[in-house]
N, C-alpha and C positions, 0 to 999 in steps of 0.2 A: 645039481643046478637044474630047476625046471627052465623047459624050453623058451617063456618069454624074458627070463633072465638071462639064458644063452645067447638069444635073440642079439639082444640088446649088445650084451660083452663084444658079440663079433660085429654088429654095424660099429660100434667104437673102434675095433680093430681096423675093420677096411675103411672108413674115414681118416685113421690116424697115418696111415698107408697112406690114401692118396694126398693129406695133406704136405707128407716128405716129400712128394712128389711120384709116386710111382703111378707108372702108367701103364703097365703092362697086366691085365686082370688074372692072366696065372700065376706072374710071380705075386701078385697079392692076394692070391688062395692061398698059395704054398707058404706065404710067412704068415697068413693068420693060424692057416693047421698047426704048422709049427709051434709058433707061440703060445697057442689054447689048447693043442692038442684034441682037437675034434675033428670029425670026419668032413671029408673034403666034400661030399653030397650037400650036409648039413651050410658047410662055409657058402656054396652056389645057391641051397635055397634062401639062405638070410640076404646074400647077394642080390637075387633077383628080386627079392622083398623091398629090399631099399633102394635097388631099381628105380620100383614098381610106385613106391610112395613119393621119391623124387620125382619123375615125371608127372604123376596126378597134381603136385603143388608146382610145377613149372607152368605145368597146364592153365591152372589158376590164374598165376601171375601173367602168364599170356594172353588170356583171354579181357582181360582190361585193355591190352593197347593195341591190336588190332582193330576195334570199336572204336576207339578215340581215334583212329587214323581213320577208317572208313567212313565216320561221320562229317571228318572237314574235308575228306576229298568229294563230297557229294554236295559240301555246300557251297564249292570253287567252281 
């Protein structure tokens, strides 16, 4: 399995994780290791990857409504 396909498998994994509910970020290392059997380094860096791309597109969606608030509190 090259790496952007492992990529992939394990952000599936830890979204399926936190969709059951799990909230605690070691036990959701240790049951994707588990389940995929890949190294736990590898599960933190896919982790921190999708992080990483979560916050950039919150970002996004953020950056629209602060503006739209800051422009009618300046027209009050």
């Amino acid at each position: 399995m090259n790496r952007t396909n492992q990529s992939t498998v394990i952000k599936q994994a830890i979204n399926t994780y936190l969709e059951k509910g799990l909230t605690d970020k070691q036990d959701i290392y240790s049951k994707v290791v588990e389940e995929l059997g890949v190294p736990r380094p590898t599960v933190r860096r896919v982790a921190r990857d999708l992080r990483n791309e979560l916050l950039s597109k919150i970002k996004i969606l953020q950056s629209e409504v602060p503006q739209e608030i800051t422009v009618s509190e300046k027209d009050e």
